[in-house]
Every structure is written in structure tokens, then in C-alpha cells.
One Martini backbone bead per residue (centre of mass of N, CA, C, O) as a GRO file, in nm:
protein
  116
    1UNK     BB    1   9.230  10.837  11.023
    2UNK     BB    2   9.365  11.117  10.977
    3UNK     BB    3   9.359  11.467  11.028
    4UNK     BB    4   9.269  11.703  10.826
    5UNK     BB    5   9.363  12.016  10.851
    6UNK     BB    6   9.421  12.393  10.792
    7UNK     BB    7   9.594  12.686  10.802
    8UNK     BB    8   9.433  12.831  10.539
    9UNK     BB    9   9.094  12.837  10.484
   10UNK     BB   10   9.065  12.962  10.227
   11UNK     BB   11   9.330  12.763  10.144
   12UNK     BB   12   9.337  12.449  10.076
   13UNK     BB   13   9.490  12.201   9.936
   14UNK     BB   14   9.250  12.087   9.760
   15UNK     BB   15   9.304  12.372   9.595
   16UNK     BB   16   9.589  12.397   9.562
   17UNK     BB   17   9.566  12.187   9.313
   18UNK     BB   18   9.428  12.382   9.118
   19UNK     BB   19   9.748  12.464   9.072
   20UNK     BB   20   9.978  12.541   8.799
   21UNK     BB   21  10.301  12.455   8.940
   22UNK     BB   22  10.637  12.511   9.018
   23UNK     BB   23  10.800  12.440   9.229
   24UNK     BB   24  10.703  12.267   9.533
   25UNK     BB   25  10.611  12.281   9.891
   26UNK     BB   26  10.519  12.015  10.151
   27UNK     BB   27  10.376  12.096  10.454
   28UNK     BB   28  10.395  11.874  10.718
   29UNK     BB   29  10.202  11.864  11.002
   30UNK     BB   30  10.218  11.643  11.301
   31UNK     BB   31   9.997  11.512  11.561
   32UNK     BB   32  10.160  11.292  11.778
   33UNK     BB   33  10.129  11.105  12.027
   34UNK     BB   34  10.383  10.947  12.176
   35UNK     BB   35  10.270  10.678  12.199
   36UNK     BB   36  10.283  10.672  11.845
   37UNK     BB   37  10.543  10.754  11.693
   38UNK     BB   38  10.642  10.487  11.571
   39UNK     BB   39  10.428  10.405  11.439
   40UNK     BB   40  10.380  10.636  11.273
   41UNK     BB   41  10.701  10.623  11.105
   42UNK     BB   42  10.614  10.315  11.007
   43UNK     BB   43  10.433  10.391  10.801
   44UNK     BB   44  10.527  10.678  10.655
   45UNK     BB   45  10.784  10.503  10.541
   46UNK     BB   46  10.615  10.410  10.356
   47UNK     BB   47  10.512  10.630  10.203
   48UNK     BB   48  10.792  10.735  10.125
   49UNK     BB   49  10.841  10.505   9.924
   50UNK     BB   50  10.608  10.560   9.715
   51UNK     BB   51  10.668  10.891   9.664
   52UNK     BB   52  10.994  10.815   9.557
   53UNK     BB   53  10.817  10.683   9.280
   54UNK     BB   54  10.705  10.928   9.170
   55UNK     BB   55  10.628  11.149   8.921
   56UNK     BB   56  10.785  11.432   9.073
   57UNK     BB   57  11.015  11.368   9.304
   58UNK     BB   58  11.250  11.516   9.508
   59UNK     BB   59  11.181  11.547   9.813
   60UNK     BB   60  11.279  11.419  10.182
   61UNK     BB   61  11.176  11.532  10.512
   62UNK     BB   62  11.172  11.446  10.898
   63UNK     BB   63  11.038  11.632  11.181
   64UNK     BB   64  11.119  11.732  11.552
   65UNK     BB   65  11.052  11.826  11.767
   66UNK     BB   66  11.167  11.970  12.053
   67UNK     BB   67  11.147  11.842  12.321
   68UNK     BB   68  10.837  11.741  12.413
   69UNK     BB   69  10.686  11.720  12.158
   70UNK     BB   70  10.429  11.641  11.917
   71UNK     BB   71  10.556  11.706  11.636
   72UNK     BB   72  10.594  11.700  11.301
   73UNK     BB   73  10.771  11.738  10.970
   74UNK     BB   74  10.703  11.744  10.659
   75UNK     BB   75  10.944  11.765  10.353
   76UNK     BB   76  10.833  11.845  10.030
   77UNK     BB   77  10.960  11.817   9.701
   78UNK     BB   78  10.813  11.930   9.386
   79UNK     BB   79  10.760  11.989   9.050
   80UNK     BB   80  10.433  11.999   9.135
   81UNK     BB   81  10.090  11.965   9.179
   82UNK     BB   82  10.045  11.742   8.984
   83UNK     BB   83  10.243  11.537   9.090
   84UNK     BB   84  10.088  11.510   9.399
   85UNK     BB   85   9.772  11.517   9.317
   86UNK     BB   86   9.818  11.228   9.171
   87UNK     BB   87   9.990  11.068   9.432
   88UNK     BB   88   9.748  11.131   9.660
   89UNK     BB   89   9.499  11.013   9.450
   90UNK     BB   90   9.628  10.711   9.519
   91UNK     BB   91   9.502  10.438   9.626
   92UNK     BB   92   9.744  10.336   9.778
   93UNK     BB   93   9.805  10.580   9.929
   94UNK     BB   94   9.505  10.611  10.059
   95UNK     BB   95   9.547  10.319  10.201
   96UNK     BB   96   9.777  10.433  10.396
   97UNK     BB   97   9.626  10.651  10.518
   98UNK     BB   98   9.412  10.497  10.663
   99UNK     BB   99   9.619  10.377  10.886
  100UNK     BB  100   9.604  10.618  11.041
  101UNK     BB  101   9.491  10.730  11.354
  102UNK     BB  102   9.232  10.947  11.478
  103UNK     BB  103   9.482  11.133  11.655
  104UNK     BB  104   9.585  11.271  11.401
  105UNK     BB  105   9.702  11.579  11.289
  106UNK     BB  106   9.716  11.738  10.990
  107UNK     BB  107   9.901  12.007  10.839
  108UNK     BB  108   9.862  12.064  10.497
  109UNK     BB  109  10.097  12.289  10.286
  110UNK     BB  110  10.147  12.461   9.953
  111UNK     BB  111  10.460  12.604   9.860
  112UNK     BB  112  10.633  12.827   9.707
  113UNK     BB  113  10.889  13.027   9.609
  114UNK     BB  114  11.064  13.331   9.731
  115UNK     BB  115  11.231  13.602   9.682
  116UNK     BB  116  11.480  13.776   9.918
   0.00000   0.00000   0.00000
């Protein structure tokens, strides 16, 4: 399984769901050793196949760091806290998360918009 690691540690995903907000945008970088990208992506779509059918999601992308970059950065936007916490906590979900490899480390955080 993928190592989550938090980006902020004061506030980690898993606190960040007991806020109850929306809509929300799911960025998620994942450092994948590059000879594991194909395979890390053919997971990936998989799961993306199953959020994409979840109540309350609205978007995703995925992004590839440029140059030699070992990162990738998933972009979901989700109606709620609650229908991502919801979809992250289900069994199936769950399931497939355990397929990715111990090298993989994942660094989710939820931001909401902010007028500038």
C-alpha cells in the first residue's frame, strides 16, 4: 500500500474530513519511481473509474510533473467533505488502494476555494 504522508501536519486529510464543507478540491501528489508510472497509472484508472461513479464527485485530472519529475498530482473536485470521506472509506475503494506498492508515497490535502 501507497505511504500517505500529510503536507500539513498540524491539519492531516483525515482530520481535514470531520470539517464539513464543500465544494472541496482533493490535490493529491504522489512520488512514483518511474519505472513503476505505467503501472501506478493502470491502478490509478481503476480507481478513478470507481470515484467517478461515487455521489458528490465532480472532476478529475491527472497531472505529470515535467522533465525528469518522479511526481504526479491527482485534481478532484468533490461536492462535500462528506461524499469524498465517504467514497476514500469504502471497502472497494479501500481495496484498491492496497494495490499500489510501498514505494509509492502519496501526499493528500483538501482546499476549498478562496476569492482573490
Amino acid at each position: 500500500m501507497a505511504k500517505l504522508q500529510s503536507l500539513d501536519p498540524i491539519t492531516p486529510m483525515f482530520a481535514q474530513f470531520k470539517e464539513k464543507t464543500g465544494p472541496i478540491v482533493l490535490a493529491n501528489t504522489f512520488f512514483v519511481p518511474k519505472e513503476r508510472t505505467e503501472a501506478f497509472l493502470t491502478l490509478f484508472r481503476r480507481q478513478a473509474e470507481f470515484m467517478k461513479a461515487q455521489p458528490g464527485f465532480v472532476s478529475l485530472q491527472m497531472h505529470k510533473g515535467t522533465g525528469d519529475s518522479q511526481l504526479l498530482m491527482n485534481i478532484a473536485v468533490w461536492e462535500s467533505t462528506e461524499a469524498l470521506a465517504t467514497a476514500f472509506g469504502s471497502p472497494e475503494f479501500q481495496r484498491m488502494a492496497a494495490e499500489f506498492p510501498d514505494d509509492i508515497v502519496s501526499y493528500p490535502h483538501i482546499f476549498e476555494q478562496v476569492d482573490v
